[in-house]
N, C-alpha and C positions, 0 to 999 in steps of 0.2 A: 328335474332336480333343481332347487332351489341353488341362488346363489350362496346363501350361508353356508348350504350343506358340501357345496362345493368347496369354499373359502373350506371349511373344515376339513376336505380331504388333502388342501395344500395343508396345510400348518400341521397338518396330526404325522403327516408320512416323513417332514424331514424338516431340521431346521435350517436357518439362514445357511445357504453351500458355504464350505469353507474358503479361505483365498483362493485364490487361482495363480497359479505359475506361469504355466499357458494351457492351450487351446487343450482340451478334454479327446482325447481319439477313440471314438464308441463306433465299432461295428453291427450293423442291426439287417434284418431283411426288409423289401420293401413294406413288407406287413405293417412291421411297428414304426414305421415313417410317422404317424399321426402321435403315436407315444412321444416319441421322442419333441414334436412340432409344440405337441401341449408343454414339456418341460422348457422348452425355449420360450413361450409364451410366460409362462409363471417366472422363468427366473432369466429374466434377459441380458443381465450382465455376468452368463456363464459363456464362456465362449467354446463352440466344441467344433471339432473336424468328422463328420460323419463317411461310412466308407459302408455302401450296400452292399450284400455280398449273400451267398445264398443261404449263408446260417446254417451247413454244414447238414441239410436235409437231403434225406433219403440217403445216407449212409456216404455223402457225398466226401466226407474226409478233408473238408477244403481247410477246417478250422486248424485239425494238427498237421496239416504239412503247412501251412501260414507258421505254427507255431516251434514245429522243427526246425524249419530256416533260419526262425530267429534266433532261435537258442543256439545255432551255430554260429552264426556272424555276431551275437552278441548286442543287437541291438532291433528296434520295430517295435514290439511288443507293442499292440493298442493298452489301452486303460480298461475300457470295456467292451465285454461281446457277448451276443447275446446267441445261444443254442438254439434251434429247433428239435435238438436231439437229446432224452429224456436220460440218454444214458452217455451222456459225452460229461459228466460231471465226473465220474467212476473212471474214465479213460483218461479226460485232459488235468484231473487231480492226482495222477499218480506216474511215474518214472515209464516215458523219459521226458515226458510234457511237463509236470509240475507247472502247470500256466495259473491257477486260479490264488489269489489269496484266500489267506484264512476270516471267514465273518466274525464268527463268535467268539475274535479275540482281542474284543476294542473298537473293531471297526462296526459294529450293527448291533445296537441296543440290543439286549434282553427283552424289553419291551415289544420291539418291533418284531424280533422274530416269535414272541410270543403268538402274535397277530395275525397269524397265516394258521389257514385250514388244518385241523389233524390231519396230519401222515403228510404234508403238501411240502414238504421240506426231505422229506423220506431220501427222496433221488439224490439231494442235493448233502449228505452228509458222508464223509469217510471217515467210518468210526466215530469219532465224537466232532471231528473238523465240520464245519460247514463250510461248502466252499463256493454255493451258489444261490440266490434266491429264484423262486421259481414264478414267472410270469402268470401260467395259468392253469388250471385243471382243463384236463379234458375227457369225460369222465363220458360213457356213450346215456343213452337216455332212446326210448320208441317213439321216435315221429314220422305221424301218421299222416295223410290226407283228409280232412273231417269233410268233408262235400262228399268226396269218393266213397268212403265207409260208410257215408251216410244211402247214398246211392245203391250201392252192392247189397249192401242189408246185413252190412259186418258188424259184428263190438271187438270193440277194442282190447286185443288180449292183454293178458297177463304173463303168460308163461311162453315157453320156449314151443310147446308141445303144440299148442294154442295157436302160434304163428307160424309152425310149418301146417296145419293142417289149412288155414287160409290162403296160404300158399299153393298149396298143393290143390284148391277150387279156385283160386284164383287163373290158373295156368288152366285150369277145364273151362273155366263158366267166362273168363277174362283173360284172353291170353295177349300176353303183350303186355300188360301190366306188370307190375312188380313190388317186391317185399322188401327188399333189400339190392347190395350189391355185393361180388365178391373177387372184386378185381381192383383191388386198392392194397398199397404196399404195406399199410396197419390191420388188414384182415384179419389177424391171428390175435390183434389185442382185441377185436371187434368181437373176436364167438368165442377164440379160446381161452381168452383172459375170463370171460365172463360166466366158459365152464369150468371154471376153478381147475385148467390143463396144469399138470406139472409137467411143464419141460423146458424153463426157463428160471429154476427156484435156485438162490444160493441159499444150499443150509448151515454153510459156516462161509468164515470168508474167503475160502478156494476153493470151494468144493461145490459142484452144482449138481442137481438133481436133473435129469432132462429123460421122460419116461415117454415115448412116444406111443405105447401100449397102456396108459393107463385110460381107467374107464372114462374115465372125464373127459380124456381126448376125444377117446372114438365116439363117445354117444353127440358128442356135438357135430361129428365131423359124419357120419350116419346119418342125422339129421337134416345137412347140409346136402348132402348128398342128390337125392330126389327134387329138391329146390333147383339145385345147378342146374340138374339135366334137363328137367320139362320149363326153365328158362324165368321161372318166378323170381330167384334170387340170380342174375344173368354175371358172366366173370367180364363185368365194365367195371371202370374206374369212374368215380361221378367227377372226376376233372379232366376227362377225354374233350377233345373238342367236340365231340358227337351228341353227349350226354344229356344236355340238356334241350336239344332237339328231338332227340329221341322219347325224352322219358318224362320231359317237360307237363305232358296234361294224362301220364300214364305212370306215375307213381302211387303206390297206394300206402306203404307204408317204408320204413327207411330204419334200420338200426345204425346208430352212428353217433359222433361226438357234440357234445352241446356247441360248438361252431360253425357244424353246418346250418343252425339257422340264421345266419347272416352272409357264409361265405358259401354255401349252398342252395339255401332254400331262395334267399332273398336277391342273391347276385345276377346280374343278367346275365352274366354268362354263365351260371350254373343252371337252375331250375326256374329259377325268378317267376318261384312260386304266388300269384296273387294275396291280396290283405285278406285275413280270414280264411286261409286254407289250410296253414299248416298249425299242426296240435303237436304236443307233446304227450307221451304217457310214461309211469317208470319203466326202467330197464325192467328186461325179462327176468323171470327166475324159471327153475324147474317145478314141473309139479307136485315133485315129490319131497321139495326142500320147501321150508318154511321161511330162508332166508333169499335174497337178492346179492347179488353182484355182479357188477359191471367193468366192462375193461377200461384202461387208459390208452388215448391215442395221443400219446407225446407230454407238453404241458415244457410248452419254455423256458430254457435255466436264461438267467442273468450270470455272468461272471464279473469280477472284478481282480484284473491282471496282479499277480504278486509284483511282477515288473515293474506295475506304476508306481512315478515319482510323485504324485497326488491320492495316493491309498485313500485318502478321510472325503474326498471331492469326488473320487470315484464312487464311494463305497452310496454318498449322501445319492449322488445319481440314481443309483439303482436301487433304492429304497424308494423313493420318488416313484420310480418309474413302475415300481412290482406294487407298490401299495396305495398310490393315492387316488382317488375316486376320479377327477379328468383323466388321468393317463390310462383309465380303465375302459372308463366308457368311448374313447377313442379307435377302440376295438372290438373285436366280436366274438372275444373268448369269453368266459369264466374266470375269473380274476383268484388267485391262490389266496389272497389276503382275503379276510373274512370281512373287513367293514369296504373295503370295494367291492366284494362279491355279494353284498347286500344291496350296494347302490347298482350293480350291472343289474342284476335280477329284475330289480322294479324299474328300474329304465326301460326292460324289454316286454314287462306289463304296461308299462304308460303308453309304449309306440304305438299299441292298435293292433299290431302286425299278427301276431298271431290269433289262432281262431278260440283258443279261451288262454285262461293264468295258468304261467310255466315255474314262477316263484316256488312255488311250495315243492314241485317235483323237482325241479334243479335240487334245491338245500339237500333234499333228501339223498338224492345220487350221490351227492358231490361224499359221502359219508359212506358209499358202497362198495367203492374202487379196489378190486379184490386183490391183496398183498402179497401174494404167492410167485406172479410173475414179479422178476427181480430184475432192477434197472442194474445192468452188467459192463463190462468196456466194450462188449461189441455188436453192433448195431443190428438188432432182432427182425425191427423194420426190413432191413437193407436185404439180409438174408430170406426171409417169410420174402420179399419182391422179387429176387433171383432165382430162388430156388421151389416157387412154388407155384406166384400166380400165372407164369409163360406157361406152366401146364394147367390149370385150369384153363388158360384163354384157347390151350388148345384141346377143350372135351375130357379133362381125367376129370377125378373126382378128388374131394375132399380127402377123403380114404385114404385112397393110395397115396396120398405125400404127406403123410403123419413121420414114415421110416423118414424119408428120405431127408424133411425138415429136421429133425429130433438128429441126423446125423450131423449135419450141415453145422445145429448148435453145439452138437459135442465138439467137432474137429476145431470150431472158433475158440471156444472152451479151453481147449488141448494145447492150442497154438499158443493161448494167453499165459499158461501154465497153473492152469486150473485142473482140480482134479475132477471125473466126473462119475456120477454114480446113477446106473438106470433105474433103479430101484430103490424106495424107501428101507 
């Protein structure tokens, strides 16, 4: 990346910060540490108080009881915080949190939020309010082993059908090996988002659809099935401490979010995959569909506190921080803004790292993200981790926990005072 092109992603994302009061109080995880380092870097007469904290991952709840407390004693409130949780816009935007200001009303150019991916802002509106910007898509994408594939005497599927039947010789001719995983607490955005499941759709705005019988569910979750058992797609979590000991020179292919090739493939303590091993191919599709679609695994809101006594200094932050080319490439996502997510892209063809060009199949993905699962207040993740993969890790099947999940959403549903309906 060119210095110019850099300079241009400072100047295009935000202008000169407004005054300053005092110190800026931004909650972030340690992930976006280098985000935030670059904003200190570009604009060093902004003073802030940073505060790590776990970003409210894995249904952890940390953000609204932070922000219950406050609103009881009347005072705390950070300026900004940043989500891991795709559906904590839709919870901490609505009573009795009301934590988020409004963007699109003074505080965040037209312009700017013009700038961001179709649908990439989707999570982040209630009704017509925007109440977050979104850090990053994460959209899944098939990466593969190309040494391995190459070895086995695989091609690289296409379809879903396609890659359980290599599965399925894989676990014969290669056992130990594997396709995938399915013991990770996004599992369900990983296969069922991607079979267009309805059991997570609001069709209006209190009324949810949650069909735990519908065909979509079960032919993915059938599918899955046979993979579980004979150990091809095995119920590990690729962030176990074991994982990449294990599976380290025995992966052959991987369904998963375009950030495992940095915080996956590449990490040492993940797979730490060699230069030239791993490929990317599009997400799957079915055979029988002409169209693709792929799940989302999260995609980070930004908030900017209504609370804050710096609204215009907050807001200019996190404009910065979601759209401009350093504070993008500082990290290993996909960038939701569309001219960052053009400089991450060929940043990750210039590295070498991978074993050909992922450009062209990212752009495409990033445009497949199937709309059907509906970002809701309560945390889909958290539930799909409690209530499904302790049985998988203990030998059931995919199958059997369609009821049991599809209850689990209703009753969160019920509790919300959503109506819910099983059936179209």
């Amino acid at each position: 990346m060119s210095t110019l092109g850099i300079l241009a992603g400072i100047s295009a994302a935000s202008p000169r910060p407004a005054a300053q009061t005092q110190p800026l109080n931004v909650w972030i995880d340690s992930f976006r540490l280098p985000q935030v380092k670059a904003y200190e870097k570009a604009f060093p007469n902004v003073k802030l108080n940073l505060t790590i904290f776990d970003g409210g991952a894995n249904g952890s709840g940390s953000i609204q009881s932070k922000v219950s407390l406050f609103n009881r004693v009347g005072h705390g409130w950070p300026d900004v915080v940043w989500s891991a949780e795709a559906n904590d816009a839709q919870s901490l935007g609505r009573a009795p949190f009301n934590f988020p200001a409004v963007l699109n009303q003074g505080l965040v150019p037209t312009s700017v939020i013009n700038g961001f991916s179709p649908t990439a802002l989707d999570p982040c509106y209630i009704g017509t309010k925007l109440v977050c910007l979104r850090g990053n898509l994460s959209f899944d994408v098939l990466w593969y082993n190309a040494p391995l594939m190459k070895q086995f005497g695989y091609s690289v599927p296409t379809t879903w059908q396609q890659w359980q039947k290599i599965g399925e010789d894989v676990a014969k001719n290669h056992p130990g090996y594997i396709i995938g995983t399915l013991g990770n607490s996004y599992d369900d955005a990983i296969y069922l988002q991607a079979a267009q499941c309805h059991m997570n759709d609001l069709i209006n705005p209190y009324t949810l659809l949650d069909d735990p019988t519908d065909p979509n569910c079960v032919r993915m979750a059938k599918l899955l099935d046979p993979l579980l058992k004979d150990g091809s797609v095995p119920a590990v979590s690729v962030f176990s401490s074991t994982f990449g000991k294990q599976y380290g020179n025995k992966w052959l292919m991987m369904v998963g979010p375009n950030w495992y090739g940095q915080v996956v493939f590449q990490a040492a303590t993940g797979l730490n995959s060699p230069k030239g091993t791993v490929a990317v191919a599009p997400p799957l599709r079915w055979a029988s569909s002409s169209r693709t679609y792929t799940g989302n695994i999260g995609g980070g809101l930004w908030f900017v506190s209504s609370h804050s006594t710096q609204p215009k200094l907050a807001s200019q932050f996190v404009q910065w921080i979601t759209t401009s080319v350093p504070s993008n490439l500082a990290v290993g996502n996909y960038p939701a803004s569309s001219v960052a997510a053009a400089a991450w892209i060929s940043a990750q063809d210039q590295s070498g790292y991978y074993a050909d060009q992922v450009a062209a199949i990212m752009e495409k993905a990033a445009t497949e993200v199937w709309s059907g699962w509906t970002q809701t207040p309560w945390d889909v993740f958290g539930i799909w981790n409690s209530t499904v993969t302790p049985n998988l890790v203990a030998g059931q099947s995919v199958s059997s926990q369609l009821a049991g999940f599809g209850a689990a959403l209703q009753n969160y549903a019920q509790s919300d005072g959503f109506q819910v309906k099983n059936k179209l």
